[in-house]
N, C-alpha and C positions, 0 to 999 in steps of 0.2 A: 406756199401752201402750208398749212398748218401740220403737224404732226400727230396730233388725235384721231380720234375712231376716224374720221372720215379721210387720215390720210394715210390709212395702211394699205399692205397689198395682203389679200386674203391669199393662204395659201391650203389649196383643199386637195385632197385623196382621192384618186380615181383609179381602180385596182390596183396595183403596186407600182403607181406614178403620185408624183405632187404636180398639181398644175397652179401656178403662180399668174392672175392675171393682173398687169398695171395699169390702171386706169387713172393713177394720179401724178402727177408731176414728184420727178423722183427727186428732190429735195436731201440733203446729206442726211435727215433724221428721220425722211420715208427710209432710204437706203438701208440705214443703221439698223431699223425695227423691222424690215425686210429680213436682213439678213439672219436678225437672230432668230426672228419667227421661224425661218427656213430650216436654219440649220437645226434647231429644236425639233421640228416637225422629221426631217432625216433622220435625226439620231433617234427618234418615237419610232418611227415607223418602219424603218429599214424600207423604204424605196429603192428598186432600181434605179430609176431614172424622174428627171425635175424638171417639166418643159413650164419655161419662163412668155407668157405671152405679153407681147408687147404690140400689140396692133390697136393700145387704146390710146399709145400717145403718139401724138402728131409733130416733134422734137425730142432728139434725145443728142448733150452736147458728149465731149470729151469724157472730161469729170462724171457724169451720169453712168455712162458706157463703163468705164472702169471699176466704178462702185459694183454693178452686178459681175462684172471679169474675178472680180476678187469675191465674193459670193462664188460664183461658180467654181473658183478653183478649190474653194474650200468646199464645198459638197461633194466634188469628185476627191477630195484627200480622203473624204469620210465613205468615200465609196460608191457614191452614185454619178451618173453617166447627166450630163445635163445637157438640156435642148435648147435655143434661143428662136422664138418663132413669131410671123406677122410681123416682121420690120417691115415697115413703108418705105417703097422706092428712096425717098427724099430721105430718109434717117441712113438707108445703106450707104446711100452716094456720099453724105456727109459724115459719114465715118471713114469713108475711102480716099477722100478728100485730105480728112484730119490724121491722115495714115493710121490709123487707131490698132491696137494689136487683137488680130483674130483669128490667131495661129491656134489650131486647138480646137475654135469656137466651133459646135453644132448648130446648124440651122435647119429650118424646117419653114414651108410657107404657111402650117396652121398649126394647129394640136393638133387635130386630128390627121392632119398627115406626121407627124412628130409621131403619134401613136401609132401609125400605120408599118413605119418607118421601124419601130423596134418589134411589132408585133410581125414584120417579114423576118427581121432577125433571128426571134425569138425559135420560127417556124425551120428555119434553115436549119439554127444551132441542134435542133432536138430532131431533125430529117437527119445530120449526120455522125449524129448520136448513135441514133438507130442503127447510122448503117455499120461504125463501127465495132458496135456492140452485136449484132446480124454476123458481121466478118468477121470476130471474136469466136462464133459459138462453132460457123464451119469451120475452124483450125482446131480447135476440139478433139473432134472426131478422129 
């Protein structure tokens, strides 16, 4: 697959997330312009977090898999939290197969559970926020 307009992955803003969807065969020069779109878009936007969907391809080998590993580790050097989500049974088993390294890897079965997923976090973090700041104010007195 070619590497012009039509074989990028658009990567768009959705409250303080990038959502990255691939719909095209990841090709070393999709990968390439991938990455730097991404990383550009990170360093723009200060994102928490960069959930990567991949529920538009129907293969994904070795080589592929690792191009976004190395993508990902570098958004999280820059500080954001990344998601991988919508693997297809058949692309899991064949990563598991190919022992592929996924120590580390987040997953999630859509975006919107990806989003779901930080915005529980997000709820927790500031519940015990509160309460430590709440138990701050009675030792006060």
């Amino acid at each position: 697959m070619s590497s012009g307009s039509g074989g990028r992955i658009a990567v768009h803003a959705f409250e303080d997330f990038l959502i990255g969807s691939i719909q095209v065969e990841l090709s070393d020069a999709v990968a390439a312009q991938f990455r730097d779109d991404l990383l550009d878009a990170v360093h723009g936007s200060g994102a928490r977090a960069v959930i990567i969907d991949a529920s538009g391809l129907d293969v994904m080998d070795l080589h592929e898999f690792e191009h976004l590993r190395r993508t990902f580790r570098m958004a999280e050097i820059m500080g954001t939290r990344t998601f991988l989500v919508g693997l297809s049974p058949g692309i899991v088993a064949a990563l598991v197969t190919l022992d592929a390294d996924t120590d580390g890897l987040e997953t999630a079965l859509s975006v919107e559970h990806a989003i779901d997923l930080l915005h529980a976090e997000e709820d927790s973090f500031s519940e015990a926020r509160m309460s430590t700041v709440a138990g701050e104010d009675d030792d006060v007195g």
